[in-house]
PLY file of the C-alpha trace (Angstrom):
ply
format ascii 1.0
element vertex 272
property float x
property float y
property float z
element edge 271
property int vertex1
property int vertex2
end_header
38.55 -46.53 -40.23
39.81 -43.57 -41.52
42.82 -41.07 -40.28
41.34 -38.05 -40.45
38.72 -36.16 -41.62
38.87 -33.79 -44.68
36.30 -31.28 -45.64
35.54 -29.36 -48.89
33.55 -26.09 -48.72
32.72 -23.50 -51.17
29.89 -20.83 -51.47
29.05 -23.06 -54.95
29.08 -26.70 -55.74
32.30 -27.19 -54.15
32.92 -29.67 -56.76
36.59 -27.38 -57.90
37.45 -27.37 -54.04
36.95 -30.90 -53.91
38.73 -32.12 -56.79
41.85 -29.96 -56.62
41.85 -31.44 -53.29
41.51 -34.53 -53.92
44.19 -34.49 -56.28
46.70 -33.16 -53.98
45.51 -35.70 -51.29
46.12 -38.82 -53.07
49.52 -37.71 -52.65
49.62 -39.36 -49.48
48.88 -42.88 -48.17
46.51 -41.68 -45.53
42.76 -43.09 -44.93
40.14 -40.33 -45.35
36.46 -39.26 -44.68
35.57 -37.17 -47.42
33.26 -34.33 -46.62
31.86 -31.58 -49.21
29.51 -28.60 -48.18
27.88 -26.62 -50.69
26.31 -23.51 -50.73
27.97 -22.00 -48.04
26.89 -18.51 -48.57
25.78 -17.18 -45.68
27.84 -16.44 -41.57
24.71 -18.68 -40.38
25.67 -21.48 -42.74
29.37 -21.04 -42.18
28.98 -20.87 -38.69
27.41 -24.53 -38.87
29.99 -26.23 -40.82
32.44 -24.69 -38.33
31.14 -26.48 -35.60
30.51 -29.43 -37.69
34.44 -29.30 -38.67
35.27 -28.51 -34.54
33.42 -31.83 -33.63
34.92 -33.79 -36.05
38.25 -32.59 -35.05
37.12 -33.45 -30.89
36.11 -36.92 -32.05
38.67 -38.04 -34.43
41.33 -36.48 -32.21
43.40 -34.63 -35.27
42.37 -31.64 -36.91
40.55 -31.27 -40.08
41.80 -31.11 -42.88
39.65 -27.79 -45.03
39.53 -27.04 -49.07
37.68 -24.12 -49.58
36.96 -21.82 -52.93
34.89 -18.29 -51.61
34.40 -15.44 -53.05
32.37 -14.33 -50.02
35.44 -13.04 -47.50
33.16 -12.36 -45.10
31.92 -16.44 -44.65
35.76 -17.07 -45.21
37.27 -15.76 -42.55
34.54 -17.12 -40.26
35.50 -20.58 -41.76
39.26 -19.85 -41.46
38.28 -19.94 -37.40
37.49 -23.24 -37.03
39.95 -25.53 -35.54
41.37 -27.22 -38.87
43.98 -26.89 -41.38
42.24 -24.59 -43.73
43.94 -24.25 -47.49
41.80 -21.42 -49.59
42.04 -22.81 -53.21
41.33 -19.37 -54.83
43.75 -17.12 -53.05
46.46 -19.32 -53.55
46.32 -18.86 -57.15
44.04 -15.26 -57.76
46.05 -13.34 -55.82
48.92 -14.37 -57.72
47.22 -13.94 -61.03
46.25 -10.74 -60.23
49.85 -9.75 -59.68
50.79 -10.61 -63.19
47.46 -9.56 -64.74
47.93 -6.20 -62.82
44.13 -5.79 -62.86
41.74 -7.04 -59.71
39.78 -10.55 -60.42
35.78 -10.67 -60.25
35.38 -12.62 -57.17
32.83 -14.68 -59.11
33.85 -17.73 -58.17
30.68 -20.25 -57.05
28.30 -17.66 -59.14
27.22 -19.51 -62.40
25.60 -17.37 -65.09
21.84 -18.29 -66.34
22.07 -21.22 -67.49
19.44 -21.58 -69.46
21.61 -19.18 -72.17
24.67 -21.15 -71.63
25.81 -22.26 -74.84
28.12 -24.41 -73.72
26.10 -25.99 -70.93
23.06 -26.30 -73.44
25.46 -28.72 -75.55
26.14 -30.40 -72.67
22.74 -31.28 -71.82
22.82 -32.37 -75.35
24.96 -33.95 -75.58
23.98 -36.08 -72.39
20.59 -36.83 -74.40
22.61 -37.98 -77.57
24.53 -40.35 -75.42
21.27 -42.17 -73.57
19.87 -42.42 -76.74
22.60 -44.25 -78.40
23.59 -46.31 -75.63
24.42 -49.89 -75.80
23.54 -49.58 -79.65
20.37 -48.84 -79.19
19.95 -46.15 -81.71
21.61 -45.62 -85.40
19.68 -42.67 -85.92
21.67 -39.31 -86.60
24.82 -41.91 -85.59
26.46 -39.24 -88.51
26.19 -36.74 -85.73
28.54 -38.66 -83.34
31.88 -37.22 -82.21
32.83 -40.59 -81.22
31.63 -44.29 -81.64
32.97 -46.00 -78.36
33.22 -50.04 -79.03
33.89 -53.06 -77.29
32.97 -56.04 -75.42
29.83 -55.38 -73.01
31.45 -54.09 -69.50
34.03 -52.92 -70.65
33.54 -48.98 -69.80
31.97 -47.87 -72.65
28.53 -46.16 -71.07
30.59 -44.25 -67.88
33.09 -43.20 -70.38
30.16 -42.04 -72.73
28.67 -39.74 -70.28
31.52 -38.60 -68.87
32.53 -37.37 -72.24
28.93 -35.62 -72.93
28.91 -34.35 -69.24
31.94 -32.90 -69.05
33.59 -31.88 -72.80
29.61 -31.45 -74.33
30.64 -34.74 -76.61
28.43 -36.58 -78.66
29.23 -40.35 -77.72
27.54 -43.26 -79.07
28.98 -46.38 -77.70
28.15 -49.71 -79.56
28.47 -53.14 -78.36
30.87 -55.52 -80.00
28.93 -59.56 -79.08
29.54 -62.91 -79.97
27.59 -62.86 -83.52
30.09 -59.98 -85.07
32.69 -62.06 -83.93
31.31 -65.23 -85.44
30.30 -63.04 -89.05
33.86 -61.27 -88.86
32.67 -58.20 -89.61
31.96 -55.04 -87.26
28.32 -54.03 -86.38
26.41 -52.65 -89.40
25.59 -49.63 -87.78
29.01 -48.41 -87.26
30.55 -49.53 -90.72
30.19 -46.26 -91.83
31.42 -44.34 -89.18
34.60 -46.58 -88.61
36.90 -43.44 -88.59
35.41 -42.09 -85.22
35.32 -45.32 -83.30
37.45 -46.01 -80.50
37.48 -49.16 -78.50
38.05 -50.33 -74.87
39.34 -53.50 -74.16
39.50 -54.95 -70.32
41.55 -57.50 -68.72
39.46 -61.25 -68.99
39.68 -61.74 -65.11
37.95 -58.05 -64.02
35.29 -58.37 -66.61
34.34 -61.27 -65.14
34.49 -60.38 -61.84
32.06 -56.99 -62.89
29.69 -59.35 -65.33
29.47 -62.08 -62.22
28.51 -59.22 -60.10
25.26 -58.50 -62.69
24.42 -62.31 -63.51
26.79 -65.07 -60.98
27.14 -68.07 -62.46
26.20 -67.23 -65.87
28.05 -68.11 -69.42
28.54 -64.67 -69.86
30.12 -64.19 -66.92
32.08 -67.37 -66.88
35.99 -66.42 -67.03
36.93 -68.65 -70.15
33.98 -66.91 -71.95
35.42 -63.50 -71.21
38.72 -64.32 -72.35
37.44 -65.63 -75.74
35.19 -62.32 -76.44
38.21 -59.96 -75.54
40.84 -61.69 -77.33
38.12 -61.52 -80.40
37.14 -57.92 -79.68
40.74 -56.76 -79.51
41.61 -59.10 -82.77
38.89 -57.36 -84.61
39.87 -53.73 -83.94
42.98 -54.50 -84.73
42.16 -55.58 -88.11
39.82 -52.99 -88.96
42.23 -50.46 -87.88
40.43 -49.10 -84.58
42.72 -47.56 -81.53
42.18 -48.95 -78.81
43.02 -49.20 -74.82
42.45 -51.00 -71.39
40.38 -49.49 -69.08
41.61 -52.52 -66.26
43.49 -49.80 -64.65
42.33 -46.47 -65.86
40.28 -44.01 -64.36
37.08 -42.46 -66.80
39.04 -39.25 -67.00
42.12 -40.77 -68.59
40.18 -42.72 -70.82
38.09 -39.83 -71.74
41.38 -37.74 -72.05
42.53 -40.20 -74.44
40.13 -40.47 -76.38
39.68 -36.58 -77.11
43.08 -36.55 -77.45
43.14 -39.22 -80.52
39.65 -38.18 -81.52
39.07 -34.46 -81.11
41.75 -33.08 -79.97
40.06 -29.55 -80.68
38.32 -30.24 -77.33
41.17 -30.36 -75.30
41.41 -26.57 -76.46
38.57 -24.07 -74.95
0 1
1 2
2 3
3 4
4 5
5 6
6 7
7 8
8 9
9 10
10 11
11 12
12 13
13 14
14 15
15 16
16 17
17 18
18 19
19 20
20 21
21 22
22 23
23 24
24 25
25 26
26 27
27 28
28 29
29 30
30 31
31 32
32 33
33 34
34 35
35 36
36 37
37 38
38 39
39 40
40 41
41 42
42 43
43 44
44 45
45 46
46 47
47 48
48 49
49 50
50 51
51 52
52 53
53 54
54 55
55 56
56 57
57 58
58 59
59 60
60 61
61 62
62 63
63 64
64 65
65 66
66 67
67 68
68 69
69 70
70 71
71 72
72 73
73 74
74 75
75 76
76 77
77 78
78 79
79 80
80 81
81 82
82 83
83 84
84 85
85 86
86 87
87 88
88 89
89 90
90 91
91 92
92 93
93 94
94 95
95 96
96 97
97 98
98 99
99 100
100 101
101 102
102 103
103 104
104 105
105 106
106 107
107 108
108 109
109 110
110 111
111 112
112 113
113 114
114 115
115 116
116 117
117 118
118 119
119 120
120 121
121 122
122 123
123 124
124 125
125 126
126 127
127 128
128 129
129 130
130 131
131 132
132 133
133 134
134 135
135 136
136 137
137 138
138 139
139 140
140 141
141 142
142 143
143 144
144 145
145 146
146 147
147 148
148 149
149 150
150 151
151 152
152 153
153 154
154 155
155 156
156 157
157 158
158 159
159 160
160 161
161 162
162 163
163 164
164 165
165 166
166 167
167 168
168 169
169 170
170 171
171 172
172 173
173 174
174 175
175 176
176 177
177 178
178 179
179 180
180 181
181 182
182 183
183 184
184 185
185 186
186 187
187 188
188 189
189 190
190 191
191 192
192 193
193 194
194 195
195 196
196 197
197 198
198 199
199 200
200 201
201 202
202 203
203 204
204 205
205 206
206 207
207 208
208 209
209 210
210 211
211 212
212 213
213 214
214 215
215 216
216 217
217 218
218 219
219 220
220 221
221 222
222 223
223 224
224 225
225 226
226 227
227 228
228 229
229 230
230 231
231 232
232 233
233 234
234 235
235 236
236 237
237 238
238 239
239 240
240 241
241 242
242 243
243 244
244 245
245 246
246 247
247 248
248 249
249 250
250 251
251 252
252 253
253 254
254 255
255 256
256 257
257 258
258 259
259 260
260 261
261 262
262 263
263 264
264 265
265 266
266 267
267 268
268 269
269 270
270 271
């Protein structure tokens, strides 16, 4: 059961309130119930999550804890009443900023431009579509196009990591693969040959990826522990021979793969 309840509220997605917060939160070895609420943009809707945040306070018998990122003051400061611990994400660090900057801030936080002439979210979205497509090696079409070729034995992160890349950084990720009949040729998948210089592979430790394949097909050969062992210890022998970086994502979250990977790959994208 969890400690406490904390609460992340903006006038937009709430997803910056929520994972600044969550940063700073797994700080500490409490148990939480995580709570967002977005578009809070008007006293009516404030005035609901305040009582929302009141009973959870009455019934969990400690105060809430509250992330919030507004622009709106107004829907603020009736948030700020409720009877929680309330940290305001955006004045902690705009009001400071505007010190140095010596010039006021927008207060456009939460307010996202048309997106439809969003450069940068329209190679997002394809981005995404580039990364569907050449899932799982389904596709070598425009494979040339590819900002990365992710490789490795099957569960081993490669799709999550894929979209997380196009989703987030607007990268083109292909991931392809790597089964039982390379290893038995020797030789990587044809489809990738030429793009060898933008492949990166994951690797996984023999005992989770069978845990994770017995939780798609129990009891199977391909899930079978002894059978996992044999196709990382190939995978891993193979990108090391043809020269591929590599990691484990055993232990890793998708972001520090991801952040890895751009890092080794395109490390232009870490700049923006």
């Amino acid at each position: 059961m969890s400690d406490r309840s904390v609460f992340f509220v903006s006038d937009g997605t709430g997803i910056t309130a929520e994972t600044l917060g969550n940063s700073i939160m797994a700080q500490f070895a409490v148990k939480l119930r995580h709570v967002r609420r977005p578009f809070i943009d008007t006293v009516d809707k404030a005035y609901q999550v305040v009582r929302e945040i009141n009973a959870a306070g009455e019934r969990e018998g400690k105060r809430p804890v509250i992330f919030t990122t507004f622009a709106n003051d107004e829907v603020l400061d009736i948030i700020k009443s409720c009877h929680g611990k309330v940290f305001d994400m955006i004045k902690t660090f705009v009001e400071p900023l505007e010190e140095e900057f010596e010039m006021k801030s927008n207060h456009r936080v939460g307010r996202f431009s048309d997106a439809s002439q969003d450069r940068e979210y329209n190679d997002r979205i394809e981005a995404i579509n580039f990364a569907l497509e050449h899932d799982d090696g389904q596709s070598s079409r425009s494979l040339e196009m590819s900002d990365v070729v992710l490789v490795g034995v099957s569960r081993s992160g490669k799709t999550p990591t894929s979209l997380y890349l196009a989703m987030q950084h607007g990268v083109k990720a292909a991931n392809v693969p790597l089964i039982p009949e390379d290893f038995d040729r020797g030789f990587l998948p044809s489809m990738i040959k030429a793009h060898k210089k933008k492949c990166f592979g994951l690797t996984i430790d023999p005992v989770r990826l069978s845990q994770i394949r017995n939780e798609r097909r129990p009891g199977s050969k391909y899930a079978n522990l002894e059978n996992c062992r044999l196709e990382v210890a190939q995978a891993e022998s193979m990108m090391r021979r043809e020269g591929i970086a590599w990691l484990s994502s055993t232990h890793k979250s998708i972001e520090e793969i991801a952040t890895t990977i751009l890092r080794d790959i395109r490390p232009d994208r870490l700049i923006y």
